[in-house]
Each structure stands twice: as structure tokens, then as C-alpha cells.
N, C-alpha and C positions, 0 to 999 in steps of 0.2 A: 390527545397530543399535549406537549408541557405546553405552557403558556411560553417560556424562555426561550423554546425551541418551534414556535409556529410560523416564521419564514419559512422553513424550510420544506422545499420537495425532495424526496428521496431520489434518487438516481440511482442506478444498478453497475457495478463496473463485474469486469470476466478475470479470473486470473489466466493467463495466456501457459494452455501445454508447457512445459520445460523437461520434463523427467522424473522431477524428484518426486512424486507420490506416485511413481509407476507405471503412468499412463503411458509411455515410452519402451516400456519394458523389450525386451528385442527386436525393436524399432531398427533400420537402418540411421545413419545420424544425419542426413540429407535427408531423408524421407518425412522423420520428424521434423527438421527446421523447415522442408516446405510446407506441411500441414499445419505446423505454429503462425505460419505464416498467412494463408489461406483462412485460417482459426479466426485470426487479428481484421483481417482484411471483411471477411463476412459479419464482424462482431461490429462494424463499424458502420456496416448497410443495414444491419439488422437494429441501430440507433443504440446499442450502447453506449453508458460516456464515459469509461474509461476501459485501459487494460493494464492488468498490473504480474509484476514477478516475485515469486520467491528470491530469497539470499542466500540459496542454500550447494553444496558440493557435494554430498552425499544424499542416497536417496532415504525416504522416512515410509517406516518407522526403524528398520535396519538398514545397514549401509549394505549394498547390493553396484556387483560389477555390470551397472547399467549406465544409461547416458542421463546426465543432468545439466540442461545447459546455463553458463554464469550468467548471471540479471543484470549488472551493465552491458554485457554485450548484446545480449537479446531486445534489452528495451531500445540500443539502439537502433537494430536494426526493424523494429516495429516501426520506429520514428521513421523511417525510411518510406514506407507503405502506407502510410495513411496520415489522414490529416485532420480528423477533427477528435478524435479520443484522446483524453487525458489517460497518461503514462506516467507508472511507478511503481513503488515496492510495498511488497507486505511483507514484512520489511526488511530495511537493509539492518546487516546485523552490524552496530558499529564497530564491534573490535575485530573485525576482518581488515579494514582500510584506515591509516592513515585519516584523521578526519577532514584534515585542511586539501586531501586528495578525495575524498568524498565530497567537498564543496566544490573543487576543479572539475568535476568529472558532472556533477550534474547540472555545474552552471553551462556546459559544453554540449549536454543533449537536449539542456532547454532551447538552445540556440537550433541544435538543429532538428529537433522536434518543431520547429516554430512558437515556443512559448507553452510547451502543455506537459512539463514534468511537472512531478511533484514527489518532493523526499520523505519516505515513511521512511521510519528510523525507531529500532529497540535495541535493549539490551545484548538480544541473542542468548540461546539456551542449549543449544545438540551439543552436549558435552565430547561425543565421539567425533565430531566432525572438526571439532575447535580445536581435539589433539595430533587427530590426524596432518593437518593441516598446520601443524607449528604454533601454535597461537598462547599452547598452554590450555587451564581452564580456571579465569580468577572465580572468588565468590560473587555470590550474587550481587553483596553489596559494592565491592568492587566493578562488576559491573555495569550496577545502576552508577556508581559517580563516575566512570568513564564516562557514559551516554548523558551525563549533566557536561559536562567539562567536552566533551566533543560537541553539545549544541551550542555551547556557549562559544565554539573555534567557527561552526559553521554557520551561524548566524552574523559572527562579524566578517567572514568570509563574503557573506549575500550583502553584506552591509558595502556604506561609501566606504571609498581607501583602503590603505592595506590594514591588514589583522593581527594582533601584537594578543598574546593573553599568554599567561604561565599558569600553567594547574598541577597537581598531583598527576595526572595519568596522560597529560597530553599538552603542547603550546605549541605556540606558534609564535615569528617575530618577525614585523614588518611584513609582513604576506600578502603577495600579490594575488589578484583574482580576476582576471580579465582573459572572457567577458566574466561579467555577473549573470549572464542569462538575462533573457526577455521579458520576463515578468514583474511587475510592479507591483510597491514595492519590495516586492522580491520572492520567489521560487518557492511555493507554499508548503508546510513543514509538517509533519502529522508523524505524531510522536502515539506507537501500537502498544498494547497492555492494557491486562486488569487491573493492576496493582491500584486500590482506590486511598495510597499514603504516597509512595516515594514515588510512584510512576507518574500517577496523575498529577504530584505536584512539580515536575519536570513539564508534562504537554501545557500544566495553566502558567510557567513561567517561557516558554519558548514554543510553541505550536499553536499552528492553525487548526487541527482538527487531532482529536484523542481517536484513534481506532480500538475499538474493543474486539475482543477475538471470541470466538464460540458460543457464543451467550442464547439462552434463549431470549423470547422477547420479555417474560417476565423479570429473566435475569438485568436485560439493559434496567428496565422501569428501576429495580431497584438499586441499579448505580446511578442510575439520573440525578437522583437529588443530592448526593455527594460531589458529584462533579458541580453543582451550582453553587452550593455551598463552598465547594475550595476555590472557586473564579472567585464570588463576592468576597472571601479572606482574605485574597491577592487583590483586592481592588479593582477584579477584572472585571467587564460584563460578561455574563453567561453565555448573550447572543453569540458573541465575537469567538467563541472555540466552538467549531462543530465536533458533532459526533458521530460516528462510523461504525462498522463493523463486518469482519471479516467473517462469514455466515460458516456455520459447519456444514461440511461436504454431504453428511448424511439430509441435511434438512434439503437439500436443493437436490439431492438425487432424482426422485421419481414425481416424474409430471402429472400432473392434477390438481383436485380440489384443496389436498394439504399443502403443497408446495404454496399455492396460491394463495391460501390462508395464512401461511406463513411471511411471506413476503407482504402482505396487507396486515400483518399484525408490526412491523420492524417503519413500516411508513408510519402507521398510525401513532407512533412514538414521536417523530418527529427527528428519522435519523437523514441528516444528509445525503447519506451513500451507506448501499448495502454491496459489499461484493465476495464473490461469488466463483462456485466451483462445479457448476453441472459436468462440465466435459471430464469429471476428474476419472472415471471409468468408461467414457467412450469419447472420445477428443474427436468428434466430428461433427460435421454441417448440421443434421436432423436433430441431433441433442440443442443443438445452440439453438436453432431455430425454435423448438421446442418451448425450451425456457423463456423465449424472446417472448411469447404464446402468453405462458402464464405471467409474464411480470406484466403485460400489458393487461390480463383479466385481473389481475389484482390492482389496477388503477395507478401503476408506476409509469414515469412521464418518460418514455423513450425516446430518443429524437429522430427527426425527420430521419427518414432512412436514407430519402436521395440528398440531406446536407452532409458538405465537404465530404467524399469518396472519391478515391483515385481509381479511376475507371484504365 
């Protein structure tokens, strides 16, 4: 484990059914949201700590006339059913919303989540889903400075008083925000990417925790020390950004000795939060349970199963 990073226990979050990687595929669309729902509810007995959504409208890796349902509505309605799993996105794509409406809308299910959102936030990439949808498709670099200039609206959004900023892609003037949500001080921000120049120097100037996507474990090890080194440039401590990682579907598919290996190699790191996609090819009880199986043989600290459940 780094030395920078040895507070830390790993915890394991679920990404919750939605559609978009097919899981849903000729689903009924009531059928689906009960079983998302049933998903969420068991993943929270089973001591998971968190559950999180896609940002997405189309399904991947091609757009398919199937159900995909939207991640602000959903996470609300998870808010609804339980009470102790932390709730969010992997991640929200910022050029779909308004940013100073992406700070309204999460300070309002933090509120009614009781306190347990938390705003993953990237660029955004499906170029077919961004045209479809109106949006255009800018470059990259366009926008990575949108998603700089959008945290910079919704951090003073989570901030005292109202929000004044002018940028190239986005402002706001005199912006009200009430509530702010319940979290002190203030609705934890976790900014998703590889990108170890322009992304990462965005999550060390405005986020609580950098999410990495795909990586293996040796991959993390060797962004680790780039990421310490850009907090110390910024004057930041290392400690103070965690780091995450949103696991590939493949490595968490089939239960056993590897899966279990794998998940005790991503702790051994010293990642915060590793989450996670078992159900992505059978979104039921026995898969989840399954999993719940090996992250506890692999020494990950699940929580009490009878804390906070809504029975």
C-alpha cells in the first residue's frame, strides 16, 4: 500500500441495473425498475456502500431500440428505498445539463437522499448519443474546459451565497442555491478519467476523490505516483484526494479465486472505493450475493447488513 494512501479501507459500491449495457434488453420497463429496485434494496442488506448510475441515453456499445433509464431519476428514486448507501454517478456527463442545474438537482437529492449523494462528473465521450440528443459534438479539448468552467459554477453553487462566475463555455450571475444539500462542507465531488495532464489537474484543483476507469491493478500502481506528485505541485496533500476506480465488467464477472484476487489486489493499493458491475450479465439476487461472497473473502470491509435497511 502507498504510504499517502494507508488510511484508507476500500469499500465496494454496485452500479445499479439501468439498461444501458443491455442488461434490460427486452425487459418490460416496470419489470426492470422493480428489479432495479429490489437490486438497490438487497445491495444495501448485503452491506454495500454505495450504488451508482450511468449518464447515459443510449445503450453501449451501439445505440439499440431498448430501455435505458435517466440517472437523475433513478438515483432519486433509490433515495426513496434505502438509507444507508451512498448515491451517484459514474459519471454525470457535464455537457448534457446546464451546470448551475446540475448543482440544483444534486443539492435536492442530497436533501432527500438524507445526506448521501455524491457528484461524479467527466467530460463525456459517446459521440452518437451527444448528436442524437442535440448537443452537437465539441473536441475534446473543448470539453475538458467546459467540465473545468462547470466545476468551477458548481462548486460555488455548493458554496456560501449566490454564484456569480463568467467563463468561455458557461456562467452564471448572482445564483441562487437553496438548499445546498446536507453535507458538510459540502456534497463530495469526484471528478472520473485517465487523463494523468488535463483531467487529473482539474480533480487536484476541484475534487474530493479522482475515479479511474478500467485499470488494472498494475495500471492504478503506475498512475499513483503521478497523481501525488500533481496534489504536491498544487500545494495539495495527497492524503486529501482519494482515489477510486470504476472496475471492468470483465474482471468481476465469474466468482472465484480470480475475482477474489482481483479485488485484494485494488485494496492492497490503497483505493478507497472500488465499484463495480457483477450484475452486468444477470441483474439478479444470486449474482449479487455471490459477489457480496467474494469481496468479503478477499478482506473488503462490508457493512453490517442489518445497519440502516428499510424493512
Amino acid at each position: 500500500m502507498y504510504e499517502w494512501l494507508r488510511e484508507n479501507t476500500m469499500k465496494v459500491g454496485l452500479m445499479s441495473p439501468q439498461g444501458w449495457k443491455g442488461e434490460y434488453d427486452g425487459w418490460d420497463p416496470a419489470a426492470a425498475w422493480a428489479r432495479t429496485v429490489e437490486l438497490a434494496i438487497d445491495a444495501e442488506a448485503l452491506g454495500f456502500e454505495s450504488l451508482w448510475a450511468f449518464d447515459h441515453f443510449h445503450t453501449v456499445p451501439d445505440p439499440t431500440d431498448e430501455l435505458t433509464f435517466e440517472s437523475f431519476s433513478l438515483l432519486t428514486g433509490l433515495a426513496m428505498v434505502t438509507e444507508r448507501v451512498r448515491l451517484g454517478h459514474m459519471v454525470v456527463c457535464t455537457g448534457f445539463r446546464n451546470p448551475a442545474l446540475t448543482a440544483k438537482m444534486s443539492s435536492t437529492i442530497d436533501v432527500i437522499s438524507g445526506g448521501r449523494f455524491e457528484l461524479g462528473i467527466g467530460a463525456g465521450w459517446k459521440e452518437e448519443e451527444w448528436l442524437a440528443y442535440g448537443y452537437g459534438f465539441p473536441t475534446i479539448g473543448e470539453r475538458l474546459g467546459a467540465l473545468r468552467e462547470h466545476l468551477e459554477i458548481i462548486t460555488r453553487m455548493f458554496g456560501p451565497g449566490r454564484a456569480t462566475y463568467r467563463g468561455e463555455y458557461a456562467s452564471v450571475a448572482g445564483a441562487i442555491n437553496l438548499p445546498k444539500g446536507l453535507q458538510s462542507p459540502r456534497i463530495p465531488i469526484i471528478v472520473g478519467g485517465n487523463g494523468q495532464r488535463v483531467t487529473l489537474g482539474i480533480a487536484v484543483t476541484f475534487a474530493d476523490e479522482l475515479n479511474l476507469v478500467f485499470l488494472s491493478p498494475d495500471g492504478v500502481a503506475e498512475a499513483l505516483p503521478n497523481i501525488r506528485a500533481r496534489c504536491e505541485e498544487a500545494g495539495r496533500d495527497p492524503a486529501t484526494l482519494k482515489v477510486s476506480m470504476y472496475t471492468r465488467d470483465v474482471d468481476v464477472r465469474v466468482p472465484g479465486q480470480v475475482r477474489v484476487d482481483f479485488l485484494g489486489a485494488l485494496q492492497d493499493l490503497g483505493l478507497s472505493r472500488a465499484v463495480c458491475f457483477p450484475g452486468r450479465w444477470s441483474p439478479d439476487l444470486e449474482t449479487q450475493a455471490r459477489f457480496a461472497e467474494d469481496c468479503r473473502s478477499a478482506g473488503v470491509d462490508l457493512a453490517d447488513a442489518t445497519a440502516g435497511v428499510k424493512r
